[in-house]
C-alpha positions as CSV (number, residue, x, y, z in Angstrom):
1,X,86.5,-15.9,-42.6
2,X,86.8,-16.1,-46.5
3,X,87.8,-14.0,-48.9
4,X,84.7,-12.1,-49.4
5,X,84.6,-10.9,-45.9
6,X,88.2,-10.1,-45.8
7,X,87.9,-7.8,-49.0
8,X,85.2,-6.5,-46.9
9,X,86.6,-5.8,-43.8
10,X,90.6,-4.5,-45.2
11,X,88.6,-1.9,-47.7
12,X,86.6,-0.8,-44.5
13,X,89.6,-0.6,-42.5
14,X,91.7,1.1,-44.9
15,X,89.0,3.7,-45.9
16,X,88.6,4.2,-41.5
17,X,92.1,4.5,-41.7
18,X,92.4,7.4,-43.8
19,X,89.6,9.1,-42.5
20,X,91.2,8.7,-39.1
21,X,94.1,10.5,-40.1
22,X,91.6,13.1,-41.0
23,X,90.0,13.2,-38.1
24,X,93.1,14.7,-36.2
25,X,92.1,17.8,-38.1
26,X,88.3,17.4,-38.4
27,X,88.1,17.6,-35.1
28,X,89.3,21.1,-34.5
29,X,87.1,22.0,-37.2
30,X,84.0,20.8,-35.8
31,X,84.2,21.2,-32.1
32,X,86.8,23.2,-31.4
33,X,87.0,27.6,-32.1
34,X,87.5,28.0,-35.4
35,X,90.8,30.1,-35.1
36,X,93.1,31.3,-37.9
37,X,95.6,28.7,-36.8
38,X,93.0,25.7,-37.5
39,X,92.4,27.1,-40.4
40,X,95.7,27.6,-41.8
41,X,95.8,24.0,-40.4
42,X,92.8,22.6,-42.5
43,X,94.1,24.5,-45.5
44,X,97.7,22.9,-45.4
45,X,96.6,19.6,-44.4
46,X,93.6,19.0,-47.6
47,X,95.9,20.4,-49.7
48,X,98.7,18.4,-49.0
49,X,96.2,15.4,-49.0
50,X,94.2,16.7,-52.5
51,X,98.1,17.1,-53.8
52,X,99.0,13.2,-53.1
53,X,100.3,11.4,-56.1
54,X,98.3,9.4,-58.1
55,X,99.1,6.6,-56.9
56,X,97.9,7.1,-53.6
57,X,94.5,8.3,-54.7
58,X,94.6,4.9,-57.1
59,X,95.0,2.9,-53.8
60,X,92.1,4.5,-52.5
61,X,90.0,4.5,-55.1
62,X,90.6,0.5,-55.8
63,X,90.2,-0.2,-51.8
64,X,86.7,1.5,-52.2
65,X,86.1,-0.7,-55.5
66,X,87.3,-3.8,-53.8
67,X,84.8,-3.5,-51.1
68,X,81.8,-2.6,-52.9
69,X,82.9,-5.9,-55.0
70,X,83.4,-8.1,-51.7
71,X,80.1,-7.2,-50.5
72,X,78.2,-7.8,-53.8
73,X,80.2,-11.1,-54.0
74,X,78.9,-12.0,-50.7
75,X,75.0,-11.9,-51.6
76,X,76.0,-14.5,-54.1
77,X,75.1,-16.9,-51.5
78,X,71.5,-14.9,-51.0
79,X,70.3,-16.7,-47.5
80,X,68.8,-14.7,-44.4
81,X,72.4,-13.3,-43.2
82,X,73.2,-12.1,-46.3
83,X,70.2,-10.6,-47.1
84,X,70.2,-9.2,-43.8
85,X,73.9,-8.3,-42.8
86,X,75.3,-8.1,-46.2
87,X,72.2,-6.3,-48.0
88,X,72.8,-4.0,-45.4
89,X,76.6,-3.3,-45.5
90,X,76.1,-3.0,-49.2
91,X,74.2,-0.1,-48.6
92,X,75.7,1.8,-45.7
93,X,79.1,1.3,-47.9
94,X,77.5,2.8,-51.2
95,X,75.8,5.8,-48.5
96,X,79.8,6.4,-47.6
97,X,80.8,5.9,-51.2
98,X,78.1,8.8,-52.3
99,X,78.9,11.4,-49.4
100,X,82.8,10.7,-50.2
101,X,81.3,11.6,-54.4
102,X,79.1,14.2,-53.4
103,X,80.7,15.7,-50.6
104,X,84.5,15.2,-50.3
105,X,85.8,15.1,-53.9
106,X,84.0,19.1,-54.5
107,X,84.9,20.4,-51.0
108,X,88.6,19.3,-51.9
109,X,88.2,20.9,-55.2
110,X,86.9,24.1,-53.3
111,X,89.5,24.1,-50.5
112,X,93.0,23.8,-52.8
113,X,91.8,24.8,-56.3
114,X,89.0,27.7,-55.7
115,X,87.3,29.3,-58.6
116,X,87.6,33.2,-59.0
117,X,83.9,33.4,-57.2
118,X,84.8,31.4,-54.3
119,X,86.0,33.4,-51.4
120,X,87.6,32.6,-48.2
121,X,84.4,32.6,-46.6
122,X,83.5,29.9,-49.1
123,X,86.6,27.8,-48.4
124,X,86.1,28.0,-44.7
125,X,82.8,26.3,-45.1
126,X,83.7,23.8,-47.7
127,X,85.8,22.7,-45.1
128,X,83.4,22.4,-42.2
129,X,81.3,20.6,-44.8
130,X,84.3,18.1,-45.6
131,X,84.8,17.6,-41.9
132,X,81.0,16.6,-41.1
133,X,81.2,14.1,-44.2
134,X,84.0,12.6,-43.4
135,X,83.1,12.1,-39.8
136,X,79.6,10.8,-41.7
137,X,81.9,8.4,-43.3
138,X,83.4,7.2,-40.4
139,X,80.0,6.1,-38.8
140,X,78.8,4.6,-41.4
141,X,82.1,2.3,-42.1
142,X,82.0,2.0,-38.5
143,X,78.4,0.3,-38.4
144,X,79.7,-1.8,-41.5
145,X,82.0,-3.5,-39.5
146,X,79.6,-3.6,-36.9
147,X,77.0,-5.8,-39.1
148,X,79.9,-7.6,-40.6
149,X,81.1,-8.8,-37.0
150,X,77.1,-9.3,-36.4
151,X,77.2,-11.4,-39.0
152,X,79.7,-13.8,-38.1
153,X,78.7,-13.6,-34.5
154,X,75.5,-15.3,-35.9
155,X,76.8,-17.6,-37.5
156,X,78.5,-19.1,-35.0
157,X,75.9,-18.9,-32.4
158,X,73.6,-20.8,-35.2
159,X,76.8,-23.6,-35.6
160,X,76.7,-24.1,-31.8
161,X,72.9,-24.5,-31.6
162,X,72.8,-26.8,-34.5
163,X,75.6,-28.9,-33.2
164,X,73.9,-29.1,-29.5
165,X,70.8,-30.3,-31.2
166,X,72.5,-32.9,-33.0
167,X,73.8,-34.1,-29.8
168,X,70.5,-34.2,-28.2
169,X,69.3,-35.9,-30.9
170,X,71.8,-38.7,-31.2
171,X,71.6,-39.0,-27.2
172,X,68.3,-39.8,-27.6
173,X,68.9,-42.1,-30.3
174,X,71.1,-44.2,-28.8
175,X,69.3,-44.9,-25.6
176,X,66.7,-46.2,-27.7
177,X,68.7,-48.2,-30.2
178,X,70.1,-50.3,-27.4
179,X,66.6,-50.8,-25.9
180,X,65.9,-52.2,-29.4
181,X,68.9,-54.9,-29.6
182,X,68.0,-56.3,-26.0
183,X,64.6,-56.9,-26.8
């Protein structure tokens, strides 16, 4: 594993990471009764995590840019797998980069800093909507390191063939160079 891939697979990891944490209340969200406790629950928990110092959101935010610059710096090489395994991680990562955009950065905004139309109605379901995304999120980085262990998988299996035809191939040289030296 090189460099590329492990930028790859530590911003995946880290980005799963945080969205696991999430998912402890995501979950309750999503398939559980909504009750005033989760609620209150959800409420306290994005706001804590909207509220987190800048530093913290930096982190994220270069984790993200160091994968989307791992995977662009792995199609450098431009050969089936990458076309293939990287093309694709390249854009299931951008897809989670776009919901995380689109989705989580406004339903944050709508949960801890509501405008004067938003009600609590509104709130609610900016929440439900952050809770689908981010479980989005977590399926798509999911099948990212799914294509990226694909990938190497592959690679390997393509190693091992090309070294057992090498050996079939200088096994059947060598009978024949013998033969030759007798003669």
């Amino acid at each position: 594993m090189g460099f590329r891939q492990g930028a790859v697979l530590a911003s995946c990891s880290f980005f799963l990471g945080v969205l696991f944490i999430c998912f402890f209340v995501d979950y309750r969200i999503l398939h559980q009764e909504l009750t005033e406790e989760v609620i209150e629950d959800g409420f306290q928990f994005y706001t804590t995590f909207f509220n987190a110092p800048p530093a913290i959101k930096a982190v994220l935010h270069g984790f993200i840019g160091f994968g989307i610059l791992g995977l662009v710096a792995k199609l450098q090489k431009y050969d089936e797998s990458a076309i293939f395994f990287d093309g694709s991680s390249l854009v299931a990562y951008i897809f989670a980069v776009a919901v995380y955009l689109a989705v989580t950065v406004p339903s944050l905004r709508t949960i801890v800093t509501p405008v004067e139309v938003d009600t609590r109605a509104d709130r609610i379901e900016a929440m439900r909507i952050l809770s689908a995304g981010n479980t989005i999120m977590m399926v798509v980085l999911g099948a990212v390191l799914v294509l990226q262990g694909g990938q190497e998988y592959a690679r390997r299996a393509e190693a091992r063939e090309l070294a057992k035809a090498e050996g079939e191939v200088k096994a059947k040289a060598s009978p024949s160079a013998g033969k030759d030296k007798k003669e």
